[in-house]
C-alpha positions in Angstrom: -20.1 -66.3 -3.7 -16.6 -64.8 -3.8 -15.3 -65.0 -0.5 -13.4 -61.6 -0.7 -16.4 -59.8 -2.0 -18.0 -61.5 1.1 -15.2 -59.8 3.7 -15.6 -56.0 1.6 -19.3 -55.6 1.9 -19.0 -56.8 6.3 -16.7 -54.3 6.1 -18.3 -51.5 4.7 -21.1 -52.6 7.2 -19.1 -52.5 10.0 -17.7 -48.7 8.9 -21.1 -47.5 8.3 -22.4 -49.2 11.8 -19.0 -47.4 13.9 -20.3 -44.3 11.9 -23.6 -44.3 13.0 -22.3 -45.5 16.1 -20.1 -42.5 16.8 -22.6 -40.1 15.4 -25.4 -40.7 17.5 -23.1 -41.0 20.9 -23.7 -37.1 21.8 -23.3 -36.4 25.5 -26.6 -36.5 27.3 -27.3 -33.6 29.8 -29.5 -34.7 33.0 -31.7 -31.8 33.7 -32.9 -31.2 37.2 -36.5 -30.4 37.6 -39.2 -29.7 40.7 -40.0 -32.9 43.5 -36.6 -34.7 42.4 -37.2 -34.9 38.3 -34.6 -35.2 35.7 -35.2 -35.0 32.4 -32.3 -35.6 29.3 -31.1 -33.0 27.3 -28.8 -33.4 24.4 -26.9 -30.4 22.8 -26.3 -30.1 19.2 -22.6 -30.6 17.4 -22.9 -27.6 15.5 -19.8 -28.8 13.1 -22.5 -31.3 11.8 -25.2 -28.3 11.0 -25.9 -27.8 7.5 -29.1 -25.8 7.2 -29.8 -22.8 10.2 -34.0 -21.6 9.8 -35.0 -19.2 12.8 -38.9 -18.5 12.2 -40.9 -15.8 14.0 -44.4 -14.7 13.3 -43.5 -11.8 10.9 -40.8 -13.6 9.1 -38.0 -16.7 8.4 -34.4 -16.4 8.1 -33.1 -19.6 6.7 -29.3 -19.9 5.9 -27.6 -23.2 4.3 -24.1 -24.4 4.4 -22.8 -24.6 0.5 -19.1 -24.9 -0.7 -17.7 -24.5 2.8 -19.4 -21.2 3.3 -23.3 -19.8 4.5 -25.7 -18.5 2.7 -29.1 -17.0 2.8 -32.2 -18.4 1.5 -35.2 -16.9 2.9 -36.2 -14.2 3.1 -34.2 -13.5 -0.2 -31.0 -15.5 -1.9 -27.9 -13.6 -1.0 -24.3 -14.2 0.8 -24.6 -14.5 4.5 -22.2 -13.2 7.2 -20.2 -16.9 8.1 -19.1 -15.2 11.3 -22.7 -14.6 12.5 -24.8 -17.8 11.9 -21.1 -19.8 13.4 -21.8 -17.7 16.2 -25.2 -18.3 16.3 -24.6 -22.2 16.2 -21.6 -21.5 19.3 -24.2 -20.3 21.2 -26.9 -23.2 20.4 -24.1 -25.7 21.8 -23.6 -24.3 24.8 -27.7 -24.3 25.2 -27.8 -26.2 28.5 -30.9 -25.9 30.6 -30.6 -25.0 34.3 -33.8 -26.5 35.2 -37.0 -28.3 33.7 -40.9 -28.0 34.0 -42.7 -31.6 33.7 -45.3 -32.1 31.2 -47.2 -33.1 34.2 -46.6 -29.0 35.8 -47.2 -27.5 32.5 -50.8 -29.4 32.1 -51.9 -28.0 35.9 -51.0 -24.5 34.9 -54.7 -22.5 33.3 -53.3 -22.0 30.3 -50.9 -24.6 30.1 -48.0 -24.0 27.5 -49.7 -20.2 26.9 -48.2 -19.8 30.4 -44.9 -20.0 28.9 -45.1 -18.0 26.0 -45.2 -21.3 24.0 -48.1 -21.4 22.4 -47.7 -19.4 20.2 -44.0 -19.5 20.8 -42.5 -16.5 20.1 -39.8 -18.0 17.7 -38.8 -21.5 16.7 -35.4 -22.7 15.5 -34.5 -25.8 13.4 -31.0 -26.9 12.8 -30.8 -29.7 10.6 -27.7 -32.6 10.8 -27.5 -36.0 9.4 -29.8 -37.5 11.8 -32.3 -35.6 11.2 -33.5 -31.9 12.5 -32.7 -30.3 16.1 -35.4 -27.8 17.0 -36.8 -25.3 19.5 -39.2 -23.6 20.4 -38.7 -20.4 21.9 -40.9 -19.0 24.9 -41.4 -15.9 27.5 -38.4 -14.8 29.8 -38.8 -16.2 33.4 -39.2 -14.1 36.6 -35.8 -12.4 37.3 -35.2 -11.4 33.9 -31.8 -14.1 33.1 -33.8 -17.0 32.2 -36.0 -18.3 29.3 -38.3 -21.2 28.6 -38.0 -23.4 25.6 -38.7 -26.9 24.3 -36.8 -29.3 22.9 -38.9 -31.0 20.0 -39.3 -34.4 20.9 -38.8 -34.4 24.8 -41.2 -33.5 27.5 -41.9 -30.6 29.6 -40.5 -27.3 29.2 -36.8 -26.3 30.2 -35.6 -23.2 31.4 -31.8 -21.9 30.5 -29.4 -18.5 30.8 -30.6 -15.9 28.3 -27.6 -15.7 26.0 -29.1 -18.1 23.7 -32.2 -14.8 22.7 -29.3 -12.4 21.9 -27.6 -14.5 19.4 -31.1 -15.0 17.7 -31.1 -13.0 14.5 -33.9 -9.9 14.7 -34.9 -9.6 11.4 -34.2 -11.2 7.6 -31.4 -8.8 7.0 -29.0 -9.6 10.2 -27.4 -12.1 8.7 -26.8 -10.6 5.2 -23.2 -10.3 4.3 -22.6 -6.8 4.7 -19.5 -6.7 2.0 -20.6 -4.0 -0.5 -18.3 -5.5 -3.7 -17.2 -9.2 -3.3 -15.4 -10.2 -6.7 -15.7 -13.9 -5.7 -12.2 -14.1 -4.8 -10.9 -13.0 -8.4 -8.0 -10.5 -9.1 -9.5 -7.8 -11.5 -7.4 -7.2 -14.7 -9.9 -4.2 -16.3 -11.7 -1.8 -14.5 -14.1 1.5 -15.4 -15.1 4.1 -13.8 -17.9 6.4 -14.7 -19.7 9.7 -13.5 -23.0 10.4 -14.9 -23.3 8.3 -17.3 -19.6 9.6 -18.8 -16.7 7.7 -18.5 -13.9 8.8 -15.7 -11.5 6.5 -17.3 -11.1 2.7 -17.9 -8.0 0.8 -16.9 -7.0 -2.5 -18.0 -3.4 -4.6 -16.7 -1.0 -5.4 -18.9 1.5 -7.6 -17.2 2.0 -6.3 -13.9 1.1 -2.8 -15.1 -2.4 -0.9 -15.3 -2.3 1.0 -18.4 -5.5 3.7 -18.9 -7.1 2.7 -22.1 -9.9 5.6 -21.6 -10.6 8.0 -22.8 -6.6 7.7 -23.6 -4.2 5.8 -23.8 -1.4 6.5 -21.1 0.4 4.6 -17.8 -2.0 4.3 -14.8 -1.0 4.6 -11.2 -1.4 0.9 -10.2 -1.2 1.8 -6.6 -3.6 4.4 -7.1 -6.3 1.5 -8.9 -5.5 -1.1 -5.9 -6.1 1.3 -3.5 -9.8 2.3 -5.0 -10.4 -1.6 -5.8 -9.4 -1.7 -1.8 -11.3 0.9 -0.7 -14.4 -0.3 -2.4 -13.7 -4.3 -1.5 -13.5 -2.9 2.8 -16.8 -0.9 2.3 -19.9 -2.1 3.8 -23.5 -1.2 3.6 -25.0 0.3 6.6 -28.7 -0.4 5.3 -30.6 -2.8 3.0 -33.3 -0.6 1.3 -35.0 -2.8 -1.4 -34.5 -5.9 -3.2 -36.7 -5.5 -5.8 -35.6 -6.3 -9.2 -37.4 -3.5 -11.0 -36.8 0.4 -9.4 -37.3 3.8 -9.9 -34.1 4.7 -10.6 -34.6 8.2 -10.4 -36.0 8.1 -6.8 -32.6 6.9 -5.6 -30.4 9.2 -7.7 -29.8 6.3 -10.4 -30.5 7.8 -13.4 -27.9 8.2 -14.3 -25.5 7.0 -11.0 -23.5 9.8 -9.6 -20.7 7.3 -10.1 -20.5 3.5 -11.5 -17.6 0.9 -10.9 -17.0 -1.9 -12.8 -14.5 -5.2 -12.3 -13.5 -7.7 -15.0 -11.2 -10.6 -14.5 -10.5 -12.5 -17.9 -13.3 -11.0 -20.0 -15.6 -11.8 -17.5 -17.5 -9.3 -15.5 -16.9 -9.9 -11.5 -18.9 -7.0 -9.8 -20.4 -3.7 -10.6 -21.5 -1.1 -8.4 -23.9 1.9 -9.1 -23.3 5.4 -6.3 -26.8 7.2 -6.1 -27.6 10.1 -4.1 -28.5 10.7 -0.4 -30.7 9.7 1.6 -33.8 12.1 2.8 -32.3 13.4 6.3 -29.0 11.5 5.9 -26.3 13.5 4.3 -23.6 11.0 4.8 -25.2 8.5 3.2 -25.3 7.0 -0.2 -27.6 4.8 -2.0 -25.7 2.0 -3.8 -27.1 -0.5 -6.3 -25.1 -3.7 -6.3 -25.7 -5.3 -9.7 -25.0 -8.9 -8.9 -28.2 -9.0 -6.7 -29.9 -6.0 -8.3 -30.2 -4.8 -4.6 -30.1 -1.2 -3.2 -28.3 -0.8 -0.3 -27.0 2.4 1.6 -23.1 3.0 2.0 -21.5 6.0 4.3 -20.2 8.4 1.8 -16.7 8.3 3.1 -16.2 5.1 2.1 -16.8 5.9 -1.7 -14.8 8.6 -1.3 -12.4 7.7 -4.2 -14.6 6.9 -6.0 -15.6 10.9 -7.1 -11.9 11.2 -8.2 -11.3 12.3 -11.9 -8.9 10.4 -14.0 -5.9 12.6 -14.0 -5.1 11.3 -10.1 -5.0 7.8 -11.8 -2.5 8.6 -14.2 1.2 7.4 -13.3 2.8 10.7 -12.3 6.5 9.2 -12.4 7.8 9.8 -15.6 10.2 7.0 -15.0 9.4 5.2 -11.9 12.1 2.3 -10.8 15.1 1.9 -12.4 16.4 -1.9 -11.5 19.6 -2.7 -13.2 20.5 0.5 -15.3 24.1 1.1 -16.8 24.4 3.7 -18.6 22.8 7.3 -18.3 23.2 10.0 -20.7 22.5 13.7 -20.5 22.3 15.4 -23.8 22.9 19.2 -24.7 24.2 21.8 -22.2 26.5 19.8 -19.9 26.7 16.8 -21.8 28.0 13.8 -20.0 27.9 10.2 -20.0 28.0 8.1 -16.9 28.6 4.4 -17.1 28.7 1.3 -14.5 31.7 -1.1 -15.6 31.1 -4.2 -14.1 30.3 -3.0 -9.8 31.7 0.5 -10.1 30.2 3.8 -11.9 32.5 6.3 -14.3 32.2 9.1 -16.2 32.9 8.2 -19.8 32.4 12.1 -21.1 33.4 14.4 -21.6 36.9 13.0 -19.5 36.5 9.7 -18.0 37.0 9.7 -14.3 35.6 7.2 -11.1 32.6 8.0 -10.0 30.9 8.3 -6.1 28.3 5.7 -6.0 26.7 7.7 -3.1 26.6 10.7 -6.4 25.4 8.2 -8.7 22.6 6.5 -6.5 21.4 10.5 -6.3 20.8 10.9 -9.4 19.4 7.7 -10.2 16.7 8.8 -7.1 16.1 11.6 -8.7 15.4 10.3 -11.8 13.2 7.4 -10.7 11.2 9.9 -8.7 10.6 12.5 -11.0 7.1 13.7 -11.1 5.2 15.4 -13.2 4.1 18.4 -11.8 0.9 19.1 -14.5 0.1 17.2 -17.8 -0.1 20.1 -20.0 -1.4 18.7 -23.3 -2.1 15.0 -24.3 -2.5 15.6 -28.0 0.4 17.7 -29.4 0.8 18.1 -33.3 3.2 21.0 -32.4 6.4 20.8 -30.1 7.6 24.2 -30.6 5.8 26.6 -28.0 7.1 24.3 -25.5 10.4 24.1 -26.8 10.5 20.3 -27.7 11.4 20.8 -31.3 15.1 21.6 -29.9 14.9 20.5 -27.1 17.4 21.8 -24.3 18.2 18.9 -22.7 18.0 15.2 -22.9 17.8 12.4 -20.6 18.6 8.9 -22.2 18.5 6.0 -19.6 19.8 2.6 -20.8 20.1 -0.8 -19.2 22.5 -3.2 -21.7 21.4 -2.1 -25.0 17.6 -1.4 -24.2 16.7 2.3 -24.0 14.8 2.0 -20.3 14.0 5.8 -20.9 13.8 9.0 -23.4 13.1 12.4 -22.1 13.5 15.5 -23.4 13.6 18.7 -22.0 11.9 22.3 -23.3 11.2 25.8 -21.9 10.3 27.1 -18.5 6.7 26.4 -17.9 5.6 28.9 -15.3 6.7 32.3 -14.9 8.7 31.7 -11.3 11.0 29.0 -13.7 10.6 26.0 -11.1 8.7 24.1 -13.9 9.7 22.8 -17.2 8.1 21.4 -20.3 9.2 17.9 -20.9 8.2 14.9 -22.8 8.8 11.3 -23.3 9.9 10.4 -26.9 7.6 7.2 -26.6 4.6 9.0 -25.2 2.7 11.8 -26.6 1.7 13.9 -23.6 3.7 17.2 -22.8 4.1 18.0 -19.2 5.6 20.4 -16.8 8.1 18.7 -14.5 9.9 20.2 -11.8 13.8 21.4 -11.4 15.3 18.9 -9.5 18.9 17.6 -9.4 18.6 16.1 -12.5 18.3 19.3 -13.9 20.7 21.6 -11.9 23.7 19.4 -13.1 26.0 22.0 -14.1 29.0 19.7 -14.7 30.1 16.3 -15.0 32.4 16.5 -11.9 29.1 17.1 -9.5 29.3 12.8 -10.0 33.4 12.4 -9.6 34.4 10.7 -6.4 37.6 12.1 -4.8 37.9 9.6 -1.8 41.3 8.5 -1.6 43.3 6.6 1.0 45.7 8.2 3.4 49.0 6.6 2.0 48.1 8.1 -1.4 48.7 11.5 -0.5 52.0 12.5 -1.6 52.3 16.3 -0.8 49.8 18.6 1.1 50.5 22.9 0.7 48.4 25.1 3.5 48.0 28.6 2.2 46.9 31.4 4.1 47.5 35.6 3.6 50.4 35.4 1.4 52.4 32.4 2.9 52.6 29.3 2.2 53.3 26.1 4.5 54.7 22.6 2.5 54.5 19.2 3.6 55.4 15.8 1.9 55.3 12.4 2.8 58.6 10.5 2.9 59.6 6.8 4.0 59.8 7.8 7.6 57.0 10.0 7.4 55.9 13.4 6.8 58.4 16.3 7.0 57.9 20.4 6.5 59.6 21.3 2.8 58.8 24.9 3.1 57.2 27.6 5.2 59.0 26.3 8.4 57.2 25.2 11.6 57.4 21.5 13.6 56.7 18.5 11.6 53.1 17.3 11.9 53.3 13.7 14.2 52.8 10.9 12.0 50.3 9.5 13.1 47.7 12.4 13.7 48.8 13.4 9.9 47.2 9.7 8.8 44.3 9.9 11.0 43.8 13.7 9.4 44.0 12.3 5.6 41.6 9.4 7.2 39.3 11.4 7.6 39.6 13.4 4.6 39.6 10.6 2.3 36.5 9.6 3.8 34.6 13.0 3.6 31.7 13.3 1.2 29.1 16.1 0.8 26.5 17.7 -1.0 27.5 18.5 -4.5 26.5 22.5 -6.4 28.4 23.2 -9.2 29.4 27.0 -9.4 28.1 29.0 -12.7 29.5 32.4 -10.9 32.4 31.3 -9.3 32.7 35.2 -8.2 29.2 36.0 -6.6 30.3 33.0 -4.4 33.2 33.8 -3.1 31.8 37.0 -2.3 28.4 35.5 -0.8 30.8 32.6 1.4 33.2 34.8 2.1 36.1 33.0 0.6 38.1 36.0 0.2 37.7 37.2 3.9 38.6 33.5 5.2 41.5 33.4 3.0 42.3 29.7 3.5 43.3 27.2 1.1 44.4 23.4 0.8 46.0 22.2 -2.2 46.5 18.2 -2.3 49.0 16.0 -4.3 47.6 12.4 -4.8 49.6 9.1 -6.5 48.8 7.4 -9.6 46.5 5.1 -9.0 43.7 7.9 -6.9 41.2 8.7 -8.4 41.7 12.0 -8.9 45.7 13.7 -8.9 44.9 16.7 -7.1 42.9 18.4 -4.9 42.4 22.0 -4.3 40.2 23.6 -1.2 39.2 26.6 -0.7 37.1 27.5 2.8 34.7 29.7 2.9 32.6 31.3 6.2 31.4 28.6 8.8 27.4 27.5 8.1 26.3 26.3 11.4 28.3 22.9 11.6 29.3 22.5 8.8 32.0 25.1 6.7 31.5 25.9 2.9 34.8 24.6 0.8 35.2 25.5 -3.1 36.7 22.5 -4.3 38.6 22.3 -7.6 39.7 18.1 -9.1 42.6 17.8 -11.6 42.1 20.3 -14.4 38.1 20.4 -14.4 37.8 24.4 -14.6 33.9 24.0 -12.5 34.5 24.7 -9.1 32.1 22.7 -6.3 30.5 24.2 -3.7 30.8 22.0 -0.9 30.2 21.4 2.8 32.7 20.0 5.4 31.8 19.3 9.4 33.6 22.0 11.2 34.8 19.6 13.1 37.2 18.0 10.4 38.1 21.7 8.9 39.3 22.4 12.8 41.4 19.3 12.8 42.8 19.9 9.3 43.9 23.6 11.0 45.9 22.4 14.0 47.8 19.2 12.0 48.2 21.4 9.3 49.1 24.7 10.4 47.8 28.0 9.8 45.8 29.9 9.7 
């Protein structure tokens, strides 16, 4: 023989004898009984149970261990709840009898193991492990109410232990049952319908990373809207198990057809499919629900289905853009026509005059356009654009990233009689919808995006104008000095601080259409205060001109004028700075 084969097979026989070995070394419990007894107990390892069966008189509950996870046999096939028969099998280990009866005090009792509640026991339990099965037989609670007699299969005499052990036992065939009302095995669905009486809500199917509806038309879905149902329905569970019969009278449970029916698919294959009855007799809240992939009828709380009697319009995508990573370019077509550009990490206006823009401005509208909503889908099959305008359209919105169009809207009529809605529409999508006024559409001029932020040592020349007169500084090389309109020469350094601050300023942007009914309305006229500022080549704008307005709780209203653009802003500066700009500055 070959002496190495010789050496593998002693020591696959020594392995399987250490095995064995180790196995069958379980710690032995002694068990103290009447007159000085002990008997041996040993507890099972319930990592090495495989199959759980509980039987009682009136039914068996038998669970096996299969790909890691516990599932029901008897009374029917179907998931189990993992958590339950592992605590079940907790509870069997720490089984450890307080006392014994000998077989010897059993036989004097009249009616021997009767006595006990043994014969008949009232429920036995087998566990089987790998050398062989653990069982019990479960008898009456002993005087005092916290103790119970059992025995141990194979040993002698009856043992008495704490009653924790009878809780964890399961009371009927459907305690165990895993209560999950749509388990999709895992899977991620990539097509979903939804149906209400027998008519389709819509169907959904992902495309990428992005749920498009397919049914009954073809338009972007609200993917948080879908994950959230899928969600909903996947944390549901049923309260009650009502039949398990293959073949049912539909109509008795409100089936025919379902009040509502979900569907999952996940690669062309179908991963779980739900079917909503109606309620209950005497339980309003309730819903009977048939889960197809055990042809089961279960009952659900109603709440829980709740999204489910949604129609399909609150599953459409209701951004008409949504996020806008990386764009460059952004284009607004027809009245105030501009162009806005990003050049490498900063943001211009390219038209109608090219100037810097604020990226606080720019970030705005971007917002704004990334969370536009639609307000109401007014009509998703339109053979003519004209009622709503769209034939000539107003406006248009053109949002570009490199040379991709990211986005093409155009922009009709009012669409309601108080004008906070207009028609709009997506040139690659049919639907028309109302969408509401929002920034994006009160852009009355290109400046609204200009930034005027400047630093201190660009200001050249600052004028102070107030009821006729006129006050004149300018910055020279040992600081600032009065040129007209008399008075003391601002200190140096407050005068930096001042243009600090106003360099840094930023507000709220409103262009002015009626550049009269506001003066009137912020009482510019009355207030009779103006700025006028000279910047150096290289600012980004070359002047600036201010005029305040009445004081709006902390804040005071400026009219602002940049270079030559003839669209004055309506903006808002803290009181606090217009204060400061009044004492370094003089008058009023």
């Amino acid at each position: 023989m070959n002496p190495r084969g010789n050496w593998l097979l002693f020591s696959v026989a020594v392995a399987l004898g250490v095995f064995v070995y180790l196995l069958d070394r379980r710690p032995v419990v002694s068990v103290r009984g009447g007159a000085g007894t002990v008997a041996a107990y040993e507890p099972v390892d319930p990592s090495l149970v495989s199959v759980v069966e509980v039987m009682r008189s009136n039914a068996v509950v038998r669970a096996e261990l299969t790909n890691g996870g516990w599932r029901l046999v008897l009374p029917v096939p179907y998931p189990a709840q993992s958590a339950s028969v592992q605590r079940f099998l907790a509870e069997a280990a720490l089984l450890v009898p307080s006392g014994w009866v000998t077989a010897a005090e059993v036989a004097a009792q009249p009616e021997g193991l009767k006595a006990f509640g043994l014969e008949p026991s009232q429920a036995t339990v087998t566990l089987h492990t790998p050398t062989g099965p653990w069982m019990l037989r479960m008898g009456n609670v002993a005087p005092g109410g916290t103790r119970f007699y059992f025995q141990r299969i194979g040993a002698e005499g009856v043992f008495i232990a704490p009653t924790n052990f009878l809780a964890a036992l399961p009371a009927h065939g459907s305690e165990w049952r895993d209560r999950t009302l749509m388990d999709l095995g895992g899977k991620t669905p990539d097509r979903i319908s939804l149906s209400a009486h027998g008519r389709v809500v819509f169907e959904a199917a992902k495309e990428g990373r992005r749920w498009m509806l397919r049914q009954p038309l073809t338009a972007r879905a609200d993917g948080e809207r879908i994950e959230a149902l899928l969600a909903q329905v996947g944390s549901a569970r049923a309260t009650g198990f009502v039949t398990d019969a293959p073949v049912i009278d539909r109509a008795s449970y409100g089936l025919q057809p379902p009040e509502a029916e979900l569907a999952a698919w996940s690669g062309g294959v179908e991963i779980g499919r739900l079917q909503v009855g109606g309620a209950p007799t005497n339980t309003p809240d309730q819903r009977f629900v048939r889960r197809m992939a055990h042809t089961n009828v279960v009952t659900v709380l109603a709440e829980d289905l709740a999204a489910l009697g949604r129609p399909m319009v609150e599953f459409r995508d209701a951004l008409v853009f949504g996020p806008l990573a990386d764009v460059d370019r952004i284009e607004l077509r027809g009245t105030n026509h501009f162009v806005a550009a990003r050049e490498g990490t900063n943001w211009f206006v390219v038209q109608p005059r090219r100037f810097p823009a604020e990226p606080s401005a720019v970030e705005l509208l971007l917002s704004s356009i990334a969370q536009l909503e639609v307000a109401e889908f007014v009509n998703d099959v339109v053979t003519d654009l004209a009622p709503y305008g769209l034939d000539k359209p107003s406006r248009e919105l053109v949002v570009s990233r490199g040379t991709q169009t990211v986005g093409h809207l155009l922009v009709g009529k009012v669409a309601n009689p108080v004008g906070t809605l207009l028609y709009a529409r997506r040139t690659d999508e049919p639907s028309v919808y109302a969408v509401p006024r929002t920034i994006l559409f009160n852009l009355e001029s290109a400046g609204q995006l200009r930034t005027w932020k400047f630093a201190p040592t660009q200001v050249v020349s600052v004028a102070v104008l107030h009821a006729g007169r006129t006050r004149s500084l300018s910055r020279e090389t040992g600081g600032w000095r009065v040129t007209s309109g008399g008075g003391a020469a601002p200190v140096g350094d407050a005068m930096e601080e001042l243009m600090h601050r106003l360099g840094k300023w930023d507000s709220m942007r409103y262009a002015v259409s009626d550049e009269a009914a506001v003066i009137r309305s912020a009482r510019v006229g009355d207030v009779d205060h103006e700025v006028r500022i000279t910047l150096a080549p290289g600012a980004p704008a070359r002047s600036l001109r201010l005029r305040f307005g009445a004081a709006m709780g902390a804040s005071r209203i400026v009219l602002a004028w940049f270079d030559d653009d003839p669209v004055a802003l309506r903006l808002e500066m803290p009181q606090g700075l217009h204060e400061a700009m009044v004492e370094f500055l003089g008058m009023p």
